[in-house]
C-alpha positions as CSV (number, residue, x, y, z in Angstrom):
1,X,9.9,-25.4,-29.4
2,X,6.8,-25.2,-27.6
3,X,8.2,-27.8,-24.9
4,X,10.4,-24.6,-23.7
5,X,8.2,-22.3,-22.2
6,X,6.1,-25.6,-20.1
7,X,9.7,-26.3,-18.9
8,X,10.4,-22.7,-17.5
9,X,7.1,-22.5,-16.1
10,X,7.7,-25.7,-14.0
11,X,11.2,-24.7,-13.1
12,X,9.8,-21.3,-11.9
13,X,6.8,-22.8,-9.7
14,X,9.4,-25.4,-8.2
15,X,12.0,-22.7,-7.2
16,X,8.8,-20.8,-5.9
17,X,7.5,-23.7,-4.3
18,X,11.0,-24.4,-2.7
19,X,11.5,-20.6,-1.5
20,X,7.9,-21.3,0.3
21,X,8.5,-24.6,2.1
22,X,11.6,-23.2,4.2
23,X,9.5,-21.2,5.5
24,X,7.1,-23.6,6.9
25,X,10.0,-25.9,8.4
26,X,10.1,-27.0,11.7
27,X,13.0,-25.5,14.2
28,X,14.3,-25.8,17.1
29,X,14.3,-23.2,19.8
30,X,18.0,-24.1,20.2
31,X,18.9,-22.1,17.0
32,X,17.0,-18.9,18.2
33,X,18.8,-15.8,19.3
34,X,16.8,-14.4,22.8
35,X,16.9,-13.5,26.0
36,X,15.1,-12.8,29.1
37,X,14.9,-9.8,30.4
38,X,13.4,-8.8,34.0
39,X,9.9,-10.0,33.0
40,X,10.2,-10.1,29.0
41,X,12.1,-11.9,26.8
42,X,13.8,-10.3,23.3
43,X,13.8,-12.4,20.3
44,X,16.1,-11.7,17.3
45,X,15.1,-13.4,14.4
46,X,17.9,-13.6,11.6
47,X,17.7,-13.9,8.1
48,X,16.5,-17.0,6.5
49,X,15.0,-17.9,9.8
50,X,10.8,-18.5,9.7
51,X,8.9,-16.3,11.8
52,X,5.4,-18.5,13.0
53,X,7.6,-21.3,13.6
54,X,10.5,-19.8,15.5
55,X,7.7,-18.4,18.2
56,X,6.3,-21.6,18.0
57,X,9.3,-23.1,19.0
58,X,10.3,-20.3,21.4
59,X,7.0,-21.3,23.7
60,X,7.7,-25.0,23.4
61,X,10.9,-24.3,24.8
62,X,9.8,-21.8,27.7
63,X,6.2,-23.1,27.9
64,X,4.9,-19.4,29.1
65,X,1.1,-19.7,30.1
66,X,1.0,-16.8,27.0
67,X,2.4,-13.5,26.2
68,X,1.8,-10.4,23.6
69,X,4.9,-9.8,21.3
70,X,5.7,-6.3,19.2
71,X,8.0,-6.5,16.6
72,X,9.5,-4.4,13.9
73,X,12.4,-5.6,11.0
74,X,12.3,-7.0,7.8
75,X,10.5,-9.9,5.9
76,X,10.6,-12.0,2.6
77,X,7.9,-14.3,1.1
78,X,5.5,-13.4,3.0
79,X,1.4,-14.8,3.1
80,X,-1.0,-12.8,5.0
81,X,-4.9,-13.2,4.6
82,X,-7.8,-11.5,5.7
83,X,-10.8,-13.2,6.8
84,X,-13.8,-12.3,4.8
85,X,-16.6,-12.5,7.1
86,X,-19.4,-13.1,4.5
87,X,-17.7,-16.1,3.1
88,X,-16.9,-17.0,6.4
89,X,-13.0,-18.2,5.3
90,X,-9.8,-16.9,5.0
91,X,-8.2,-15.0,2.0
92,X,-4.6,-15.3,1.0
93,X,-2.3,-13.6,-0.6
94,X,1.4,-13.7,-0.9
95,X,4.5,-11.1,-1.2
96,X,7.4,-12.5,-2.2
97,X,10.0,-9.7,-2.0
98,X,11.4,-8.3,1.3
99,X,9.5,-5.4,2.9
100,X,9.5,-3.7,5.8
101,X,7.8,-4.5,9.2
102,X,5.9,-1.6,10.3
103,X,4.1,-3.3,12.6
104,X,4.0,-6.9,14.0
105,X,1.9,-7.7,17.4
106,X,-0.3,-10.4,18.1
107,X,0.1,-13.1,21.0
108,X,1.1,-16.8,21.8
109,X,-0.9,-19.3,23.5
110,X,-2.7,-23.0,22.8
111,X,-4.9,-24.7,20.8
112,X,-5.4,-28.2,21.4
113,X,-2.4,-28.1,24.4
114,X,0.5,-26.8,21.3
115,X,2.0,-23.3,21.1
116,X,-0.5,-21.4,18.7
117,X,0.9,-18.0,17.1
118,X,-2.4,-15.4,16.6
119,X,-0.1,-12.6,14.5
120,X,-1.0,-9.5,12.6
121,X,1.2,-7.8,10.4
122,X,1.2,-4.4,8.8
123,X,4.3,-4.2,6.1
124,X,5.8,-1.6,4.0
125,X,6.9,-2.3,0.1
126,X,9.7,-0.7,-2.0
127,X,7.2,1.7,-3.5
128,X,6.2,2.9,-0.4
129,X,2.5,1.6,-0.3
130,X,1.2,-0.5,3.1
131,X,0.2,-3.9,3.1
132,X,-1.3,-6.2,6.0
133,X,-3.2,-8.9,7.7
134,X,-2.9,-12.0,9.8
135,X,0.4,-13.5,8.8
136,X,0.9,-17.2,8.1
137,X,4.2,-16.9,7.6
138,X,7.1,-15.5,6.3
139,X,10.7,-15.6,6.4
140,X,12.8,-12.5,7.9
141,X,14.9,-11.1,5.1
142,X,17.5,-9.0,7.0
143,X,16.3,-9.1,10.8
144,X,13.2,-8.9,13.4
145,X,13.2,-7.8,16.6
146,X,10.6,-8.9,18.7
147,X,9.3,-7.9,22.5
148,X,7.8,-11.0,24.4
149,X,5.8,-10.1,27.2
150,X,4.2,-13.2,29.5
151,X,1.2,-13.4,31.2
152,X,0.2,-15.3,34.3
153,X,-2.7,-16.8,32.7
154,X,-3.0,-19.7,30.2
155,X,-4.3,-18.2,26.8
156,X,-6.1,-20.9,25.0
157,X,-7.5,-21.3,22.1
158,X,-10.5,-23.3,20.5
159,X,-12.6,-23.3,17.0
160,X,-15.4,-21.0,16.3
161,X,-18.6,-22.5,15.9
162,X,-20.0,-19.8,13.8
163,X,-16.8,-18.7,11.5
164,X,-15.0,-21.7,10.3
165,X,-11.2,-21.6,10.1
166,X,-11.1,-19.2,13.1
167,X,-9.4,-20.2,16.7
168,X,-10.8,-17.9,19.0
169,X,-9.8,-17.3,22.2
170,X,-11.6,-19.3,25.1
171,X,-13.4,-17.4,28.1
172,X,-11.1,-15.4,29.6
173,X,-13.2,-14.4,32.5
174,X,-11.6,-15.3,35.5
175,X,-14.2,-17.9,38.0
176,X,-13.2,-16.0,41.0
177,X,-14.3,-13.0,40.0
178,X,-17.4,-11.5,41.3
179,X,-19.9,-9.4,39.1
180,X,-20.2,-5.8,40.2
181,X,-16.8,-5.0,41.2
């Protein structure tokens, strides 16, 4: 009798487990829904569909030098984290029900020459309280709407040398410009 309750708990971390790993699958940008339009592009993620890796695949595909996204929908299993500055690492935390997408921005560039996602999320639960933090990932429960805007210069990205685990942006300052102007 004691043999039952080891069983469930396996059976409940595997289903978890498997829940989890759909969302960090690779895709292909074939089987996203956008468009470009004048300058900016719309991406509609549906359900099921892994957000991180579906705008990872979305700048493979159209190789932009980098862009800022908005966004707003819905999510499921979702892991955010928040980097804690005195431990200098990240810390995780997962939701696995859907909630809602108040607020999604970030923006797409490289690390290493590959599409690197830098996203924040802010997302509301069922009981109305407000959650957020850089996601990982997640997988859109109903839909998300996201606004792609390029820029005309490559966003790169490289590792810290004082906060490990961080990819921080490369100089952005431009070589051609002058100081004082």
């Amino acid at each position: 009798m004691k043999i039952r309750p080891v069983i469930l708990l396996l059976l409940l971390l595997t289903s978890h487990l498997g829940l989890y790993a759909q969302t960090t699958r690779t895709i292909s940008a074939d089987n996203l829904d956008y468009r470009k339009d004048s300058n900016s592009y719309l991406l509609v993620l549906k359900a099921g569909q892994p957000v991180i890796a579906s705008l990872n695949a979305f700048m493979a595909k159209e190789k932009l030098p980098g862009a800022y996204f908005t966004g707003i929908g819905a999510v499921k299993n979702t892991e955010v984290a928040y980097y804690n500055i005195d431990q200098r690492k990240y810390v995780y935390k997962q939701f696995p029900g859907s909630m809602e997408v108040l607020a999604f921005n970030g923006n797409l560039g490289y690390f290493d020459d590959q599409p690197i996602v830098h996203p924040h999320i802010t997302l509301g639960a069922p009981d109305y309280t407000v959650h957020g933090g850089h996601l990982k990932e997640a997988e859109v429960s109903l839909v998300l709407e996201i606004f792609i805007t390029p820029v005309s210069k490559k966003i790169e990205r490289e590792w810290n040398d004082h906060f490990p685990e961080l990819r921080t942006m490369k100089p952005v300052k431009d070589s051609t410009q002058v100081s004082g102007r």
